[in-house]
N, C-alpha and C positions, 0 to 999 in steps of 0.2 A: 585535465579540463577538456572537454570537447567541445567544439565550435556551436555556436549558439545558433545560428540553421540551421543544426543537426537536430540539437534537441527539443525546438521549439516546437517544432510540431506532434512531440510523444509527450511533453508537457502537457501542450493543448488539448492531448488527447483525452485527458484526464480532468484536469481544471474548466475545460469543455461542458464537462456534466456533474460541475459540481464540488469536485477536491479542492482544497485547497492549497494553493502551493507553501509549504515551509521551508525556508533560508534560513534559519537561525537556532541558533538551540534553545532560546529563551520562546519560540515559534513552538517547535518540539513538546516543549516543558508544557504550555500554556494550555496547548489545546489536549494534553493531556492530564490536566489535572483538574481531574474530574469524577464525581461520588458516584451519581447514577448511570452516565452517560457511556454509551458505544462509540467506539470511534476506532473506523478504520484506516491504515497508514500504509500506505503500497510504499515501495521502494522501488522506484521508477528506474529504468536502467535499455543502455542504447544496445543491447544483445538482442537481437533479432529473432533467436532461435527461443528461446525464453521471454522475455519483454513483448515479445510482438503477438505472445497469445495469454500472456498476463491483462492487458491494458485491456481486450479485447471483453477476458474473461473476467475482470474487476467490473466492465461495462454492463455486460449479462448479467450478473449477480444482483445488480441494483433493481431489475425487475423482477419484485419479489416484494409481497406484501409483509414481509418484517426486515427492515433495514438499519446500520448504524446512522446514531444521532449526527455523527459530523465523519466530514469523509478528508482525510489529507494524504498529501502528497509528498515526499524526496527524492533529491534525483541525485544518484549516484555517480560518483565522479564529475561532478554540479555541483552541487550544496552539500561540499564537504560537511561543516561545521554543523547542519541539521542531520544528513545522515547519521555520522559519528552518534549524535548525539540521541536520536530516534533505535539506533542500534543497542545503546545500553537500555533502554526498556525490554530490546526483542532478546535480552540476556534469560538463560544459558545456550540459545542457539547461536551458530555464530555467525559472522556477515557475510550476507545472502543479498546476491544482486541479480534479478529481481526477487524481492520479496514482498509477500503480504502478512500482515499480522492485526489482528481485530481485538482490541481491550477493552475492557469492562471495568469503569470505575479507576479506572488508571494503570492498571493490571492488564496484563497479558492472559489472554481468553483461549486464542488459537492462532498458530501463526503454519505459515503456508511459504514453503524455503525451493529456490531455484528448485533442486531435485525434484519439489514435489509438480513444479508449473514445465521445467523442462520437457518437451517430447509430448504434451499431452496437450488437445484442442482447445479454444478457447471455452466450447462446449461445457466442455468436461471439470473445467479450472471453474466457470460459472458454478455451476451445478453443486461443486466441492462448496463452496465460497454462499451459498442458497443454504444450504443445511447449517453451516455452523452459523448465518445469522438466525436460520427458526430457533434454534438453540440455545443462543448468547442474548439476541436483540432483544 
């Protein structure tokens, strides 16, 4: 568990413009269970080298005239019991902190794993995260 000043402000940073934040796994479950709907799910995470051009580039991505219907949020090593439980959707990848993953109808559409946000700009992470909404949304 990390110190709640730590995290509060990479929360915000998110819930800021719009995410949701999920605690729970009946949270997890709810806002995914859904027929037509988009919905994107970051796995929010205090690595810096990763997480600090995830948030950025989840930020970017939203401007963009086709976007998912709801947008949430987990925070890793926070809300154990939503992670845990937002991870068995993002199955057969495995847990990835930070991670994005965008489904479709409750289903898993595209998901986007530390490897792929590590090392690469917020830019670049937007841009990635632009195309599979023209795509999926």
């Amino acid at each position: 568990m990390y110190p709640e000043d730590l995290v509060t402000p990479m929360k915000a940073d998110l819930t800021g413009v719009g995410f949701e934040e999920l605690t729970t796994r009946e949270g997890v479950d709810e806002i995914l269970k859904t027929e037509n709907e988009t919905v994107l799910l970051v796995v929010n995470s205090v690595c810096g080298c990763a997480a600090g051009n995830a948030r950025p580039g989840v930020k970017g991505a939203l401007e963009n005239d086709k976007k998912p219907d709801k947008l949430a949020t987990v925070f890793a090593g926070v809300d154990k019991e939503a992670t845990e439980q937002a991870r068995k959707y993002m199955l057969p990848y495995p847990p990835s902190s930070p991670a994005i993953a965008l489904f479709k109808g409750g289903k898993l559409a595209h998901m986007l794993e530390r490897h792929h946000i590590e090392g690469r700009p917020a830019e670049m992470i937007a841009e990635h995260l632009k195309a599979a909404f023209n795509e999926i949304c």
